[in-house]
C-alpha positions, 0 to 999 in steps of 0.5 A: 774373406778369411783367406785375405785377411789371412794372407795379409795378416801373414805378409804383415808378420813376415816384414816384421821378421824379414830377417829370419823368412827363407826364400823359394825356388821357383814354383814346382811342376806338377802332374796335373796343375802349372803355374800361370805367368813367367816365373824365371827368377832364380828364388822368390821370397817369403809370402810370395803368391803363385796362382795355378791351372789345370792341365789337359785332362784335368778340370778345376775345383775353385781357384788354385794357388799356393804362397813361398812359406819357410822355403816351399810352395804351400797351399793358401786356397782350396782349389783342386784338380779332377781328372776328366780324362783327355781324348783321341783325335775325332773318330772318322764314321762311315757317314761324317767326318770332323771338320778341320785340323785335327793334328794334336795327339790328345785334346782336353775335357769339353773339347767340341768337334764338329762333324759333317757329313761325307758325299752320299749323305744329307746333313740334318742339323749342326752334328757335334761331340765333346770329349766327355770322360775320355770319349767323343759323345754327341752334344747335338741332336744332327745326323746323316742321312743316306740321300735318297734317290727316289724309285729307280723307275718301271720297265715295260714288260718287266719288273725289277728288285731292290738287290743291296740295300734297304731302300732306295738310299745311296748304295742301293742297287736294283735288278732289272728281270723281264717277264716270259717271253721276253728278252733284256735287250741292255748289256746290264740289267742294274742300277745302283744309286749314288750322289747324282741319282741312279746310274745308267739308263733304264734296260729294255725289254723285248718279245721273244716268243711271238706266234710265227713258224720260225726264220729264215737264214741268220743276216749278214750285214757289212760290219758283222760276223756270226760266232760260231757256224750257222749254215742252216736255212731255217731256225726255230723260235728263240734262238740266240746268235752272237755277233762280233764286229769285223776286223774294220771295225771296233766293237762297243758292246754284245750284240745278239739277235733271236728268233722271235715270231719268224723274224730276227730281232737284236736283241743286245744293241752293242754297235761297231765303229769303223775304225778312224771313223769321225765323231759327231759334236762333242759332249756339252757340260754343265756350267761349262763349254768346249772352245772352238768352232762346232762342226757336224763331224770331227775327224779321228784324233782330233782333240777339243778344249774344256773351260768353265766360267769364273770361280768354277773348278775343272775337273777331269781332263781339260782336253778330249780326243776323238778316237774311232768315233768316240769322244773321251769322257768330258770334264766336270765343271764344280760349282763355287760356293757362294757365302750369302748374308743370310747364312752368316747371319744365322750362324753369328759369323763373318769373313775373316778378311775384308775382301769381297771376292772372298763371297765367292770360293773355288771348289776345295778352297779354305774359308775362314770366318770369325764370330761376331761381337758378343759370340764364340765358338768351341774350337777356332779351328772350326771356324776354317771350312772347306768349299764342297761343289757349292756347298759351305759347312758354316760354323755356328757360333753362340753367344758368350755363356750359351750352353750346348746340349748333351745327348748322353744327359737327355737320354738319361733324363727320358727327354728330348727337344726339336732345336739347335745345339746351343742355348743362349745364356739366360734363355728358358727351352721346353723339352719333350718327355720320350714315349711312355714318359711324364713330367717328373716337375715341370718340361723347363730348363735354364741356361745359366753361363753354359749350365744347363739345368736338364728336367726329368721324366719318370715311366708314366702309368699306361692305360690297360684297355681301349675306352668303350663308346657306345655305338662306336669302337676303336679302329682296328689299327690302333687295338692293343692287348697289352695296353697302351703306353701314357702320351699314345693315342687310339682313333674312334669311328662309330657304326653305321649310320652314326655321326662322330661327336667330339675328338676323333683321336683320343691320348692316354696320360698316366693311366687315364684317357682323354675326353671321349667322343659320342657316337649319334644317330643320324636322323631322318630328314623331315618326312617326305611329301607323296602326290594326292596326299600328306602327313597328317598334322602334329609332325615331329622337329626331329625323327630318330630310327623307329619312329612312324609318320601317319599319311592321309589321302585326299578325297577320291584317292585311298592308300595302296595296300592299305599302307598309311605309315612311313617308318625312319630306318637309321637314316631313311623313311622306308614304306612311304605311303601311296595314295592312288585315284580309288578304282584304279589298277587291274581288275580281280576275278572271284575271291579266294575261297576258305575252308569252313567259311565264306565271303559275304556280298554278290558273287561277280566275275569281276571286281574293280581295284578297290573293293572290298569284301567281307568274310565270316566263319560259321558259330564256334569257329574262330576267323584268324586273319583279316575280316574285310579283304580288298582287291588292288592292281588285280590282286586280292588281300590275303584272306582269313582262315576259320579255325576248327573249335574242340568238341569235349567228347563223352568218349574221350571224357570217359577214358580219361577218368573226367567230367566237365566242371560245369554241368551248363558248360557247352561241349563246343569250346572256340580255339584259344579258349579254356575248359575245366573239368573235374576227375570222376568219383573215386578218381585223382590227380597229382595236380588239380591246374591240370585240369584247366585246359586249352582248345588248340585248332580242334584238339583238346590236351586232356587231363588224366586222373587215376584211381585213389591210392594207386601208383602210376607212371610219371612223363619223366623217364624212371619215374612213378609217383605213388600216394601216401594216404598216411602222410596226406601227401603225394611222394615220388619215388624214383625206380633206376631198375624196374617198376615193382609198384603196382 
């Protein structure tokens, strides 16, 4: 409002004093600005406005204009021009190149190129660069890809190796081998992939090193000849001859035979044709046919026209020959392009010129489009395409204000997004934070009349150790010792006989996991139901490991072995009960005897499954095991054993310096049962608990006590305790060299 109310005031005042104002000449050229409009007077006068814009290379600041004052051109604005500097012509890639005319030696800032791919390539989205600061960088997340001609395929009795080349992509090449005692019967033993798929057909492999005791004389057939001189009758396992054709005849490819076993076998299937000789029917081509009668054979010379339908482009030699029973190589028939309104409707185009003939395009034809109403593209140079063998590049144009993305400020900004290129105007996108990354605000941006405001992510904190879940673990696969990066995730599986609930996969965001899954037990299923019995009542509505079920039998049925419960392991019942028809099974012979104790009841030759005995040690004795024992299938219990009580002997009381405690104790002590004595008069003990004893299987640890004031040996090494009648106390003293108390 300033500037106009300047401008005015200032053109009031110069037809005020229009007599005295100075006239220009025609406005200046500048490096880097030019005046807009036709300006071919020989002088302006005073108060004069020129409005300017920036030349290739430069980008404006506001608007540019300048107004005749006393004779020159002087600024009434502040608009100005910074260089963004000007770019070559589109670099041409091993894999893409730019669509179009490129012919300018320079072209200016936020110039766009679209690229695509050359033959070998697939083409993942629309591949576009703009020449930013000088340089042509991406706007477009496309790429080409190398086209994958899948595995070249296996060979019996062979293998082959990828020999150039990563994968199995165009380019690559693969060498056949064959195993031991095998021969390549195929002049070459490579197979290079390109645009139609693998080359050449899959070599072969034959057995040489057969059992056999070697052949006869080399074959001599009609159109062949043996290099070299083989007069021998007879030749060992493995040779190799070579074979060239006749003077009649002409060779297409080696031709070799070997010994294998006690036969000759051709080893390289070249063949001879006799020269002249006539061809068979010619070759058929895609989309295309010869003209002509089709006959069984056509004489040496003769020649066959090659035509395709409508549209289609010929390629190659329209005319074949037959020569010596060869055909030249045919013709290809390339596919024309075929516009559809589905792809011009994606891509906001249609056809330049009303003409429905033009839906179809010979191969290498030029199509030219133009945008619908409302849309427009970079460059209309863009918009002529070329036909490739039924392939249309379509250019994409965007609607008036879109914004297209640029790769070099999402790699800045740690972002990404899975989408096309162009933005429309007023439309909200969503990116996605790259890997270890977290929102910085939030994921959204905006298109404002192609200004795209990018979000940002910031370096996430990573999560250092796996998550611990009891009865589970990490897979292997997805441990780390460094730690895990924010947005990875770690797949849980629990241990045996565990069930996984909750989220098997478990994601690490800023430095913090994801709700963990639990790892339960399985549990057992209801207890099993036995013949001639059942659990006993009270049952459980669910049963975890460890947990026991009581079985009864029905009346005239008992439990084998005695076994009334079954137990849940993990996720089975083990032990299950068995009930059985008392009486039956095998008969047992005598009960076992046992040392120091006998069985009670009548002393048979047999008893029936089922009985039971009973067994009893002699007074003092302990019986240690089973009292009643039963005979079952034939087989008696694991009887008891009767273990030997201690006798407190007076020789033995007296060597050790003690007496019992008790006068009324009784001599005989049952095992596992304590005694006490007393040291004699006149005798001691370092520690009185020693006196209190146990009786173990017969043998009595007897207490020692030493005479009063009297050093003696420890049990330990080195050691001797002495009394301090002085001190009332006892006192080690331990000697390192030798004993010198008494």
């Amino acid at each position: 409002m300033l500037l106009n109310g300047y401008i005015v005031f200032f053109m009031v005042t110069l037809r005020g004093a229009a007599a005295a104002d100075t006239a220009c000449s025609p406005p200046p050229r500048e490096p880097e600005i030019e005046v807009q409009g036709s300006w071919d007077e020989e002088s302006y006068r005073s108060g004069t406005v020129a409005t300017f814009t920036c030349r290739p290379g430069y980008s404006s600041l506001g608007v540019i204009k300048k107004a005749c004052l006393d004779g020159h051109w002087k600024p009434v604005s502040s608009g100005k021009c910074i260089y963004v500097g000007t770019c070559d012509r589109p670099p041409r890639y091993v894999d893409m190149e730019p669509q179009g005319v490129w012919d300018e030696e320079s072209y200016p800032a936020d110039k766009v190129a679209t690229f695509s791919c050359r033959p070998g390539y697939t083409q993942h989205g629309v591949i576009e660069k703009s020449c930013i600061d000088g340089e042509w960088k991406p706007v477009s997340n496309g790429r080409c890809q190398l086209k994958s001609c899948g595995p070249p395929g296996d060979i019996e009795s062979g293998s082959f190796e990828l020999v150039a080349g990563d994968d199995y992509v165009f380019g690559a090449v693969v060498r056949y081998t064959c195993n031991k005692g095998y021969k390549m019967m195929t002049d070459d033993n490579t197979r290079q992939c390109r645009t139609n798929g693998w080359t050449d057909n899959l070599p072969k492999c034959q057995v040489y090193h057969i059992a056999g005791d070697g052949c006869g004389p080399i074959p001599r057939e009609e159109e062949l000849e043996v290099q070299g001189k083989w007069e021998d009758e007879s030749y060992p396992i493995g040779t190799l001859v070579t074979f060239t054709c006749r003077p009649s005849y002409i060779q297409q490819g080696a031709i070799k035979k070997i010994c294998a076993g006690d036969q000759w076998v051709t080893l390289l299937t070249g063949k001879c044709i006799r020269a002249g000789a006539s061809c068979s029917a010619p070759p058929t081509i895609a989309h295309g046919d010869f003209l002509g009668s089709n006959q069984p054979h056509y004489r040496s010379g003769f020649q066959m026209e090659y035509k395709c339908p409508e549209y289609y482009t010929l390629q190659g030699n329209r005319i074949v020959k037959c020569e010596d029973g060869e055909w030249d190589e045919p013709p290809v028939c390339l596919e024309p392009c075929t516009a559809r309104e589905k792809e011009l409707k994606e891509n906001n185009i249609v056809f330049k010129w009303k003409n429905a003939d033009k839906l179809y395009s010979k191969h290498d034809e030029i199509m030219e489009f133009i945008c619908v109403a409302g849309y427009e593209i970079a460059e209309r140079s863009l918009l002529r395409v070329k036909c490739n063998m039924g392939e249309i590049p379509y250019p994409k144009c965007n609607k008036i204000g879109s914004c297209l993305l640029s790769e070099e400020t999402m790699k800045n900004q740690n972002i990404y997004i899975n989408r096309s290129s162009a933005i429309q105007d007023g439309e909200k996108v969503t990116f996605e934070c790259n890997k270890g990354m977290i929102p910085e605000k939030t994921l959204e941006g905006t298109c404002k009349m192609r200004v795209l405001n990018y979000p940002r992510c910031i370096t996430a904190n990573k999560c250092k150790l796996a998550p611990d879940v009891p009865n589970g673990r990490v897979k292997a696969d997805h441990l780390k010792q460094d730690g895990y990066d924010s947005g990875s995730s770690v797949e849980f599986e629990c241990d045996e006989h565990h069930s996984i609930s909750g989220p098997i996969n478990v994601k690490c965001e800023n430095g913090q996991w994801s709700d963990l899954p639990q790892c339960l037990t399985i549990p057992c299923p209801p207890p099993p139901n036995i013949a001639n019995g059942r659990p006993v009542p009270n049952l459980k509505t669910g049963y975890e490991s460890g947990d026991k079920v009581q079985y009864m039998c029905n009346p005239g049925y008992n439990l084998k072995k005695r076994i009334s419960e079954a137990e849940c392991e993990q996720t089975r019942w083990k032990s299950i009960p068995v009930c059985r028809i008392v009486g039956a099974g095998p008969l047992c012979l005598k009960p076992p005897a046992i040392i120091h104790g006998d069985f009670l009841g009548p002393n048979q030759q047999n008893y029936s499954s089922g009985s039971d005995l009973e067994y009893k040690c002699p007074e003092y004795y302990t019986l240690l095991g089973h009292r009643i024992v039963t005979c079952e299938d034939g087989v008696w219990d694991e009887p008891p054993v009767c273990l030997v009580p201690c006798i407190a002997k007076e020789i033995d009381r007296s060597k050790n310096n003690i007496v019992l405690k008790w006068k009324d104790a009784d001599k005989y002590i049952r095992h596992d049962e304590r005694t006490e004595f007393v040291c004699a008069e006149g005798y001691e003990i370092a520690d009185s608990s020693l006196l209190t004893v146990k009786c173990n299987k017969g043998v009595i640890p007897y207490p020692k006590c030493n005479k009063i004031g009297k050093c003696y040996l420890s049990d330990r090494p080195a050691q001797i305790i002495c009394p301090l009648n002085f001190l009332g106390v006892m006192k080690q003293i331990r000697q390192t060299r030798a004993y010198s108390l008494v």
